[in-house]
C-alpha positions in Angstrom: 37.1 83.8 102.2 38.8 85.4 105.5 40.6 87.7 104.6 43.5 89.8 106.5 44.1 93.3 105.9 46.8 95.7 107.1 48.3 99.4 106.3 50.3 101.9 107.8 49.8 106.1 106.5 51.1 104.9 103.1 48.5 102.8 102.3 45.2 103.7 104.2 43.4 105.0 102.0 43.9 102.3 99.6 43.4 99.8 102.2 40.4 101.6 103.0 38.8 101.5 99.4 39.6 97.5 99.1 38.1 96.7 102.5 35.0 98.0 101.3 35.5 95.8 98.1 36.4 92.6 99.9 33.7 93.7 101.6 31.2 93.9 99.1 32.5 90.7 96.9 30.8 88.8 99.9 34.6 88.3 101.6 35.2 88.6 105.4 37.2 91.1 106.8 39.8 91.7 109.7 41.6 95.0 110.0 44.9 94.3 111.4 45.3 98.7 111.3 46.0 101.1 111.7 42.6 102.3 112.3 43.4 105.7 111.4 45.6 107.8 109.3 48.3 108.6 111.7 51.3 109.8 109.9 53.8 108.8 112.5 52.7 105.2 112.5 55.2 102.0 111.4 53.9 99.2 109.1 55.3 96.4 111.2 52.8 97.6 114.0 50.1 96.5 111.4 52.0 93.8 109.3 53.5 91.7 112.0 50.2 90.9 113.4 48.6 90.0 110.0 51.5 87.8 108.9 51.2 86.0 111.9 47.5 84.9 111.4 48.0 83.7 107.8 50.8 81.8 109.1 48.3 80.2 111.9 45.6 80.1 109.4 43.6 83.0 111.5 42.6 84.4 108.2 43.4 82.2 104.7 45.5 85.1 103.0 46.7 88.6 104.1 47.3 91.9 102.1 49.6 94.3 102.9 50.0 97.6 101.8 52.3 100.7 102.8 53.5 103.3 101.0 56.1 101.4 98.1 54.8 97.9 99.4 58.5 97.0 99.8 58.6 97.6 103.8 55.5 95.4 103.9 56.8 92.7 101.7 60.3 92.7 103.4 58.4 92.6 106.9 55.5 89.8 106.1 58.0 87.4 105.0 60.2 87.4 108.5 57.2 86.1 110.1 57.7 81.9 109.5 55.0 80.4 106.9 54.6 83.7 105.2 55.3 84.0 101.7 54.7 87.5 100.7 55.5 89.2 97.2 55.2 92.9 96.0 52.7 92.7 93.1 51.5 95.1 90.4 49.9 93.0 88.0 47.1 90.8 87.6 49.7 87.9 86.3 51.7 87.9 89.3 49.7 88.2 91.7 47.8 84.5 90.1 50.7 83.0 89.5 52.4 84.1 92.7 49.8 82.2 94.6 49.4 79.4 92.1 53.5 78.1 91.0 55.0 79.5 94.9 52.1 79.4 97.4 52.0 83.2 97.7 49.9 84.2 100.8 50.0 87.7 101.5 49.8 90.2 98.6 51.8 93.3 99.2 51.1 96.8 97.5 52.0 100.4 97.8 49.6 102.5 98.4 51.5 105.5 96.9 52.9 103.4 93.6 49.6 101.2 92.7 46.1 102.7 91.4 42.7 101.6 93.0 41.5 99.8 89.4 45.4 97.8 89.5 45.2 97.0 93.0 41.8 95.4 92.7 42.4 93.9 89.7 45.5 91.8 91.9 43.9 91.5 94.3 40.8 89.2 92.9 43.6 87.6 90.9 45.1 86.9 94.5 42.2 85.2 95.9 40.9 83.2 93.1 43.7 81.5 92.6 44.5 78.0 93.7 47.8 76.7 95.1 49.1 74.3 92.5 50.3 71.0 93.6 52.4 70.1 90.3 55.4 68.4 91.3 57.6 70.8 89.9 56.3 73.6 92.2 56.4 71.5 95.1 60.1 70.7 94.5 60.7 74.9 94.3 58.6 75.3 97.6 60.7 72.3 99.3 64.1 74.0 98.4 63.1 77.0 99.4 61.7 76.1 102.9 65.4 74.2 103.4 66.7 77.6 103.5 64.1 78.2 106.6 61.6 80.5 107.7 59.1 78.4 105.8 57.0 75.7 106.6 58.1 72.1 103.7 55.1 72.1 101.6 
């Protein structure tokens, strides 16, 4: 799978430790930054551009991390087609993807442990986007409210 990455000072390290996981799980990589750990740098410099390449289809899902993961949640999902969710938790993060079509997991790099984070995000990418009628009737209501693609 393609897969997007981005993090601002909050969340490079961990970014950096789950690149080289992706990595090694036989996933490609981008690196939407910040290619250092700059301590004056903003994660919408780093998030804007990733949210906008899973919302293309440039890469097939995004994580985002900074340092609570709320900035980077809050960001990813102004960009249109984005549907990004905070996660700590192996459940959420599946069924996040699976009942609402979640595709960009967000995490904070100063709230969520190496082992927790990777544990989300595999959960993240192997799950599949149901197409249960139920779930597509939640997906369609929320799109009416805009900034989301109808499903």
């Amino acid at each position: 799978m393609v897969v997007g990455i981005a993090a601002d000072h909050g969340g490079f390290e961990l970014k950096h430790e789950l690149v080289a996981r992706l990595q090694a799980a036989g996933h490609t990589v981008r690196d939407f930054g910040d290619g250092a750990n700059s301590p004056g740098d903003d994660y919408p410099d780093y998030v804007i551009p990733l949210s906008r390449a899973v919302a293309s289809g440039d890469v097939e899902r995004g994580i985002a991390i900074c340092g609570s993961g709320v900035g980077a949640a809050i960001c990813a999902n102004k960009v249109s087609g984005v549907r990004a969710s905070l996660i700590h938790d192996h459940f959420s993060a599946r069924q996040g993807v699976e009942d609402d079509h979640m595709n960009v997991l967000c995490l904070g790099g100063r709230t969520t442990g190496v082992e927790t984070a990777w544990d989300a995000v595999q959960a993240f990418l192997e799950a599949k986007y149901s197409q249960e009628a139920r779930h597509l009737r939640r997906l369609a209501k929320v799109a009416a409210l805009g900034n989301t693609p109808k499903h």
